[in-house]
SEROTOR-373265 format. One line per field, with one value per residue (C-alpha): residue in three letters; z, y, x. Coordinates in steps of 0.02 Angstrom, whole numbers. Example, Ala and Ser with C-alpha at 12.3 -4.5 7.8 and 13.67 -1.06 7.14 Angstrom:
code <- c(Ala, Ser)
Z <- c(390, 357)
Y <- c(-225, -53)
X <- c(615, 684)
***
This chain:
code <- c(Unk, Unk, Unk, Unk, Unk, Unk, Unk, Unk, Unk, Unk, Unk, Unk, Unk, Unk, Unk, Unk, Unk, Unk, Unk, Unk, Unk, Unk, Unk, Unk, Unk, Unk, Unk, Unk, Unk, Unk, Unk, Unk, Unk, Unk, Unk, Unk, Unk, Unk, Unk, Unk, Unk, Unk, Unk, Unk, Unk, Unk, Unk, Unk, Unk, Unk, Unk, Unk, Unk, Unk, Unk, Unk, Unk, Unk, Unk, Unk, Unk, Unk, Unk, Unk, Unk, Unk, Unk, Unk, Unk, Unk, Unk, Unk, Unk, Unk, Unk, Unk, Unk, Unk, Unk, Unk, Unk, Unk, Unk, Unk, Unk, Unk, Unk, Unk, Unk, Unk, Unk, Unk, Unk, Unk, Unk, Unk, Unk, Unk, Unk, Unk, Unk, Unk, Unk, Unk, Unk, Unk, Unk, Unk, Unk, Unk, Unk, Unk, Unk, Unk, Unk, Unk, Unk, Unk, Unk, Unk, Unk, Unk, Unk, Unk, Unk, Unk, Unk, Unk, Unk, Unk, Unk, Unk, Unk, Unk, Unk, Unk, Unk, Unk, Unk, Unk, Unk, Unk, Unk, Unk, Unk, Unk, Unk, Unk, Unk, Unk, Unk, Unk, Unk, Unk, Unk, Unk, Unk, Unk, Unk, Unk, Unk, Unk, Unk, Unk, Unk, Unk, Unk, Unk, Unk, Unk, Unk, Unk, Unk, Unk, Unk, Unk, Unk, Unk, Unk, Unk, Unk, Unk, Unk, Unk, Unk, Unk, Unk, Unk, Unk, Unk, Unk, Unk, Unk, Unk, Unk, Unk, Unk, Unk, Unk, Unk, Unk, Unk, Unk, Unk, Unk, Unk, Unk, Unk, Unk, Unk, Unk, Unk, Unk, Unk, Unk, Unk, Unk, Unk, Unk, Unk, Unk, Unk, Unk, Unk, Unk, Unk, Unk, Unk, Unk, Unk, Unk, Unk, Unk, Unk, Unk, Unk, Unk, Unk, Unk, Unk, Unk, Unk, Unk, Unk, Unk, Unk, Unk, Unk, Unk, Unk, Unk, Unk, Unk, Unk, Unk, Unk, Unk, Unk, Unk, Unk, Unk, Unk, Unk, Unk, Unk, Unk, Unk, Unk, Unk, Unk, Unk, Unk, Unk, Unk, Unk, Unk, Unk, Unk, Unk, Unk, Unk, Unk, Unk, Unk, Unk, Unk, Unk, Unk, Unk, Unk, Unk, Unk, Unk, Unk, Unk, Unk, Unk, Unk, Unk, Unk, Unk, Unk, Unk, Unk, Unk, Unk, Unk, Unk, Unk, Unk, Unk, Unk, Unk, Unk, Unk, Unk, Unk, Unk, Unk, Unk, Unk, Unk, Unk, Unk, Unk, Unk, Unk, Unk, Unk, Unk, Unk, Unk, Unk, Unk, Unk, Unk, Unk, Unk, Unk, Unk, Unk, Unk, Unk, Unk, Unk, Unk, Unk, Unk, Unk, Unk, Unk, Unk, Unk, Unk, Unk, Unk, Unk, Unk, Unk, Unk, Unk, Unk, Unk, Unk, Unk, Unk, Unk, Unk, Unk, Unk, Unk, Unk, Unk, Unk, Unk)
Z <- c(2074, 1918, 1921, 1731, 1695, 1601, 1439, 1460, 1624, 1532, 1425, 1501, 1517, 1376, 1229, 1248, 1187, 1210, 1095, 1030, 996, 930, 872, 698, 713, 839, 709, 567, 674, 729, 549, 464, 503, 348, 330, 486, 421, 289, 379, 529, 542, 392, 394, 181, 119, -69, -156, -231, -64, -95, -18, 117, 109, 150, 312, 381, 334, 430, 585, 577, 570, 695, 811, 782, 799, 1001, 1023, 1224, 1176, 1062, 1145, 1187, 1051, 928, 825, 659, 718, 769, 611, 511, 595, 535, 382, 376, 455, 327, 163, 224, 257, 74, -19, 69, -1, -172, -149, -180, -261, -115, -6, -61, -7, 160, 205, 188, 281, 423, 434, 436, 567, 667, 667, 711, 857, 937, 977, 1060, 1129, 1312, 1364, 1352, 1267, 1379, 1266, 1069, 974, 1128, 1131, 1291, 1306, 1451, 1512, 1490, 1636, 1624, 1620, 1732, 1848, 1860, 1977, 1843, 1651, 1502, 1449, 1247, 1239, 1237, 1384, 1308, 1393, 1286, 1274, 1199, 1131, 1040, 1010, 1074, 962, 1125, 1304, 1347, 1534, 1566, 1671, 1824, 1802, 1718, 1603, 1430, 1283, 1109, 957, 788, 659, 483, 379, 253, 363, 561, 626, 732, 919, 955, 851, 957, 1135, 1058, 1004, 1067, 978, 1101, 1274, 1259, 1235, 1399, 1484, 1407, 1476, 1642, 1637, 1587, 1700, 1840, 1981, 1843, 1787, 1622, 1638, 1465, 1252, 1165, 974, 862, 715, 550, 423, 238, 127, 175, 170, 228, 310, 420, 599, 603, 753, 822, 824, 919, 1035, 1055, 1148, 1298, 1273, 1429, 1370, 1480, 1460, 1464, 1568, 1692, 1818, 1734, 1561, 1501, 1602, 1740, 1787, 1861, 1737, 1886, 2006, 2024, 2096, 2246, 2197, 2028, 2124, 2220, 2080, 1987, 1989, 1934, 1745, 1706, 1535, 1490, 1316, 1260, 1080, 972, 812, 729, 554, 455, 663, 778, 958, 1062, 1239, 1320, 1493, 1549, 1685, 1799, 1751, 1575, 1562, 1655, 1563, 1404, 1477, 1479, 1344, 1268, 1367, 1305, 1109, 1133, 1195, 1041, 924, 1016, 1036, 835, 773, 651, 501, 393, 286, 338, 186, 212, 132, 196, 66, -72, -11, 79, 9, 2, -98, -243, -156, -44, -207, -265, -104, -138, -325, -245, -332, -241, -194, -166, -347, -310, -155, -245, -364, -271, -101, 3, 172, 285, 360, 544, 554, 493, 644, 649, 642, 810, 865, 967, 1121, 1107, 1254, 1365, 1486, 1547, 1711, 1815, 2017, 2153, 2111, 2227, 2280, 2182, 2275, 2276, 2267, 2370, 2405, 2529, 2422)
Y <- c(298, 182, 50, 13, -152, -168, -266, -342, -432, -523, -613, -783, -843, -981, -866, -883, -750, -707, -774, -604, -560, -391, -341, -392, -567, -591, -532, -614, -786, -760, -710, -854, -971, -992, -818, -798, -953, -838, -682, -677, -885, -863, -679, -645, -491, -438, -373, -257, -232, -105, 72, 145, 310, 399, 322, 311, 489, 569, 462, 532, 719, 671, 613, 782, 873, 810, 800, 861, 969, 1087, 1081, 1248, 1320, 1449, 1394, 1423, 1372, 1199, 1172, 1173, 1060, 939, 970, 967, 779, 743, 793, 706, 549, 572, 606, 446, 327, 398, 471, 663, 700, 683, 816, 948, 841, 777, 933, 1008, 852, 882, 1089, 1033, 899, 1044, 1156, 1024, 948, 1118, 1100, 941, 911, 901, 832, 830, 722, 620, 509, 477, 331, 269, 36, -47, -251, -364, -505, -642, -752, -946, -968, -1123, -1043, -838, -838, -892, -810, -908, -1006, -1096, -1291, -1205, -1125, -926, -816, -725, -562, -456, -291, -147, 43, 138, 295, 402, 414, 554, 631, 725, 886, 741, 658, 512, 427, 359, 259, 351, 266, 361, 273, 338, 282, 268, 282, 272, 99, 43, 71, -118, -141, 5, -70, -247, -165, -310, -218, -69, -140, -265, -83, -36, -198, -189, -6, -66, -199, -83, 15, -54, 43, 146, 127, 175, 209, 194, 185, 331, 300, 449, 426, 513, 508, 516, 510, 648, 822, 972, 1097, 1203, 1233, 1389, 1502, 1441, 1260, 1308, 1415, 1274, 1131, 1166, 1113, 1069, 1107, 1044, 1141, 1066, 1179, 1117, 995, 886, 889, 783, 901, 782, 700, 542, 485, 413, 574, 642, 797, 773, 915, 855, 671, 758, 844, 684, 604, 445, 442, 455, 360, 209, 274, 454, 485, 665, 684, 844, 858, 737, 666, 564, 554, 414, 386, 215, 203, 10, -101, -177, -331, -301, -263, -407, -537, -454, -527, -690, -712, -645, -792, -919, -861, -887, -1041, -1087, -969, -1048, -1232, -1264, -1249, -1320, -1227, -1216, -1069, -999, -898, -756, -610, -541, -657, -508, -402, -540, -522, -703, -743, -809, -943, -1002, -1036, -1136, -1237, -1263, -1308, -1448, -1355, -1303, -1127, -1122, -1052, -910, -878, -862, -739, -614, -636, -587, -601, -454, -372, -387, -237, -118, -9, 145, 305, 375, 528, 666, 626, 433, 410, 555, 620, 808, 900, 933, 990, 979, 800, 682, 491, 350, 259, 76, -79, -239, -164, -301, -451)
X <- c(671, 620, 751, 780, 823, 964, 940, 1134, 1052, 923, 1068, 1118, 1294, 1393, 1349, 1165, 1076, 908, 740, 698, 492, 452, 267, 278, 349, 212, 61, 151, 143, -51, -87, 5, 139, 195, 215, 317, 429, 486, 489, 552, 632, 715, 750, 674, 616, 587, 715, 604, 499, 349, 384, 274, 364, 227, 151, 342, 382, 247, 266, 467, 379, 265, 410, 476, 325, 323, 507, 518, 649, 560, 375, 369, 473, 406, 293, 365, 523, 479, 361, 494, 589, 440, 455, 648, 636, 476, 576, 733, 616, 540, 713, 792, 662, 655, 469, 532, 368, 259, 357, 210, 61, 147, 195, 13, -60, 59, 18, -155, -110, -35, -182, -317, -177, -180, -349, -350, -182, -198, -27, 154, 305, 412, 497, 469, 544, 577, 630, 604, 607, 515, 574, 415, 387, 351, 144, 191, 295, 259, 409, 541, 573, 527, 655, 669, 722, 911, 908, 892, 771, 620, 594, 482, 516, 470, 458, 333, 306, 272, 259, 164, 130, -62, -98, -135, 35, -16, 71, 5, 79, 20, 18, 37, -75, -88, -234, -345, -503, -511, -520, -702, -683, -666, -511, -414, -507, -423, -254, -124, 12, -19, -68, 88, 183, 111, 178, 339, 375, 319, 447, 591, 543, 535, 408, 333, 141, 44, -119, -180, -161, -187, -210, -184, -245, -180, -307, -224, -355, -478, -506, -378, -490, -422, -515, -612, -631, -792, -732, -561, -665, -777, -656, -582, -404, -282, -130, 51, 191, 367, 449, 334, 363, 213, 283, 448, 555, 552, 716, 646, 503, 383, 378, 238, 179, 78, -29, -67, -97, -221, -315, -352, -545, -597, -639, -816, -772, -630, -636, -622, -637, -623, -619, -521, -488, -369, -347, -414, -384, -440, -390, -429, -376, -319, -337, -212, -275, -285, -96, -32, -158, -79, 98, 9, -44, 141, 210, 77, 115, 302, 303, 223, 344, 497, 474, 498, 297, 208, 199, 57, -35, -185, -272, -383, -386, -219, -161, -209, -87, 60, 231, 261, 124, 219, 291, 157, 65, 209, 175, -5, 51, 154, 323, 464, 473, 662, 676, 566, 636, 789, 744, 619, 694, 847, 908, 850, 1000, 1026, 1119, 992, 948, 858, 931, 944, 853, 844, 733, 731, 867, 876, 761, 752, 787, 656, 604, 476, 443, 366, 450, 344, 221, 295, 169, 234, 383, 407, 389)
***
């Protein structure tokens, strides 16, 4: 059965907790140092940090939308769930007003995703946290100059399960217009959720990213009949033993083991309505280089860095803009700091939700097939 490591286990002993990396500290600290000196070493944020009440409302509906536990509801009944968790969303960051328009981007959502939705929720909202290993040294975890172990975490938005029993990390992605195929082929931030799922779970293998794109500024058509009769949709049931009814979340049915065939295509890409579906399948190889270079990055992040701007054009839109031009200037930008900024609270967590922890009841499962279960 998956052996889940358990996060108190990574902790080492004298009070030493562990050198924390989650997927925005790591972007922040490729994009610019000085940027991550502010964010995430020094813990800022504005005091009067812009909203993005919109994008984070419809990812909580979308959680909703595939919570395992209402998959095969009734329609209607689970649809307003989603809007329920959408106008709770909207209310709690002030943004009332766009409860109308989210709504009808989410109904549209619905009737394009019945089209194309071929598989099954396992887990939504769901934080797991690897363990990095030294680059010198695979054998042994990373350690910082004070002895803490690193660890990288985050939350993958889904794990879904396919008619063939394979298992696939989906990203929700809500834009303005759909990203170029290289960028989601190059997605760090979701093949480092792939290897950070395998090592919380120990024994249990992804096969692939699917990124589902949310398009927000487009049009709202609804699918006619002739383009639902025209895709051949695979749906997966929950109360089957393929969807997230499954107990043990690596069985496998040997008859759905036996049905699979090698993909003709890595990348599988459909487009339907305000969504986009595309489903890259990725290497062993690809994964574990992925841990690499998470290893390689933190040894750089932990060992006290240089820090130094680098300005591009994220600078239009960085929130610490004001005082990295004091910097430039020469002035201090303590007194800005001061004023526009405030220490983030570490005890901000996200609400919990149904379907993040928990994982159903299933039968006629299959044992996993273990790798090297001799070394």
């Amino acid at each position: 059965m998956a052996a889940r490591r358990p996060l108190a286990a990574l902790a080492l002993t004298a009070g030493i907790v562990d050198f924390r990396i989650d997927p925005a500290q790591r972007a922040s600290f490729k994009r610019c140092r000085r940027q991550w000196d502010f964010a995430s070493r020094r813990g800022l944020e504005p005091v009067d940090a812009p909203g993005f009440a919109l994008p984070a409302a419809l990812k909580d509906g979308l959680a909703v939308y595939y919570y395992p536990g209402t998959w095969d509801w009734q329609h209607d009944l689970k649809q307003s769930l989603v809007h329920k968790a959408v106008e709770r969303s909207l209310n709690d960051a002030g943004a009332g007003d766009l409860i109308g328009a989210a709504a009808e981007l989410l109904d549209c959502y619905d009737a394009w995703a019945g089209t194309i939705d071929d598989f099954a929720p396992v887990k939504i909202d769901h934080d797991v946290a690897g363990l990095l290993a030294d680059p010198a040294d695979p054998e042994r975890g990373l350690l910082t100059p004070n002895g803490s172990g690193v660890v990288y975490a985050c939350r993958v938005d889904l794990l879904a399960v396919d008619a063939a029993d394979e298992y696939w990390v989906v990203r929700h992605q809500i834009v303005d217009d759909w990203h170029d195929l290289d960028t989601l082929v190059r997605d760090e931030e979701a093949i480092a959720a792939c290897w950070a799922w395998e090592h919380d779970y120990i024994g249990m293998e992804v096969v692939g990213t699917i990124h589902n794109e949310v398009r927000i500024d487009g049009p709202l058509d609804l699918p006619g009949s002739a383009a639902v009769e025209g895709r051949e949709r695979r749906p997966v049931a929950q109360h089957e033993g393929s969807g997230g009814g499954r107990s043990i979340p690596q069985h496998q049915r040997v008859s759905a083991r036996a049905s699979r065939i090698d993909a003709v295509s890595r990348i599988d890409q459909r487009t339907a309505g305000p969504l986009r579906r595309t489903r890259i399948r990725r290497t062993r190889d690809e994964i574990a280089a992925e841990g690499r270079q998470l290893a390689a990055e933190a040894l750089d992040m932990a060992c006290e860095p240089a820090i130094y701007p680098n300005p591009a054009a994220h600078c239009a839109v960085c929130e610490f803009a004001a005082p990295c031009l004091a910097q430039f200037e020469g002035a201090d930008p303590e007194p800005v700091l001061a004023a526009r900024f405030r220490a983030r609270s570490v005890s901000a967590q996200p609400k919990p939700r149904l379907g993040q922890s928990t994982w159903g009841f299933g039968r006629g499962a299959a044992p996993p097939q273990w790798k090297d279960r001799d070394n």
